[in-house]
C-alpha positions in Angstrom: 0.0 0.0 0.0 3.0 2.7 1.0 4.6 1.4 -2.4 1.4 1.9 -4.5 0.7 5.6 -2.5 4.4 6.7 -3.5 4.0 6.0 -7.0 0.8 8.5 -7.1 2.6 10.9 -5.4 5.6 10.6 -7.5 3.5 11.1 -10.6 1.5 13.8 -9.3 4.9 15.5 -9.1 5.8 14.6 -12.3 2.6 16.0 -14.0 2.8 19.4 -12.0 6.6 19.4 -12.9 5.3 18.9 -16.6 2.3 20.9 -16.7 3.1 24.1 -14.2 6.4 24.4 -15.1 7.5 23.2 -18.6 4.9 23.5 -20.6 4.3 26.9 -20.0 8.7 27.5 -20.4 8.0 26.7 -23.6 5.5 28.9 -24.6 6.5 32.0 -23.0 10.3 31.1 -25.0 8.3 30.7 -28.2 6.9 34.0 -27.8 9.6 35.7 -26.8 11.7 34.5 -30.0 8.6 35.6 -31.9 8.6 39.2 -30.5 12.6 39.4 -30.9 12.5 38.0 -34.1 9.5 40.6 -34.9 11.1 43.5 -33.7 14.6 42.2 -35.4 12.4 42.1 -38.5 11.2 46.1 -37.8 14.3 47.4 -37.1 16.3 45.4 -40.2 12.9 47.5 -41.9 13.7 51.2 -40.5 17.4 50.6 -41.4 17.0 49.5 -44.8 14.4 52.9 -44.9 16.8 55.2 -43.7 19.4 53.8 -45.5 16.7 54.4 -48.6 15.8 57.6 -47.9 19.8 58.7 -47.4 20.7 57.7 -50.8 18.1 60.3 -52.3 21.0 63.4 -50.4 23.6 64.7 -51.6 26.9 62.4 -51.2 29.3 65.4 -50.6 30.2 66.5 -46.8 27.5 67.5 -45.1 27.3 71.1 -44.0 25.2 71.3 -40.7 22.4 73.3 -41.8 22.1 77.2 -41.1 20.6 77.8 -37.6 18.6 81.3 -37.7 20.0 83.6 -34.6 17.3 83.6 -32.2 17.0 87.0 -29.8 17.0 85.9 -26.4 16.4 89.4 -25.2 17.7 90.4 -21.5 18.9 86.7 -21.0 21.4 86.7 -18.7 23.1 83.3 -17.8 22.8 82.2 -14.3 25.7 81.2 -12.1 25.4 79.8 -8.8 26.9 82.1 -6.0 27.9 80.4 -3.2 
C-alpha cells in the first residue's frame, strides 16, 4: 500500500513538474523568439528605410544646416553664488 501511494505521489509530481512548469517555459520562449524576431524584422525595416531615404541626399560633406539667430532678449546666464 506505501509502495502503490508513493508511486501516485511521485506522478502527481511529475505532472505538476510537466504541466506548471514546462509547458508553460515553452511557450513563454516561443513568444519571446517571436517578438525578438519581430522587432529584429522592424528594425532590419527602418534601417533598410533610412538607409533608402539617405541615398536620395547629396553624397558630398555635409554642412550642418544654417541655424537662424534667435533673440534671447535680456537673457542673462545664471551662475550659482555660493
Amino acid at each position: 500500500m506505501l509502495k502503490f501511494l508513493f508511486s501516485i505521489f511521485i506522478a502527481w509530481l511529475l505532472y505538476k513538474l510537466v504541466f506548471d512548469l514546462l509547458i508553460p517555459g515553452y511557450k513563454v520562449t516561443k513568444q519571446v523568439r517571436r517578438q525578438m524576431s519581430d522587432m529584429q524584422e522592424h528594425m532590419r525595416q527602418q534601417y533598410e528605410s533610412q538607409q533608402g531615404a539617405q541615398q536620395g541626399q547629396p553624397q558630398g560633406p555635409s554642412s550642418p544646416p544654417e541655424s537662424k539667430k534667435v533673440d534671447k532678449g535680456d537673457y542673462l546666464d545664471f551662475e550659482e553664488i555660493k
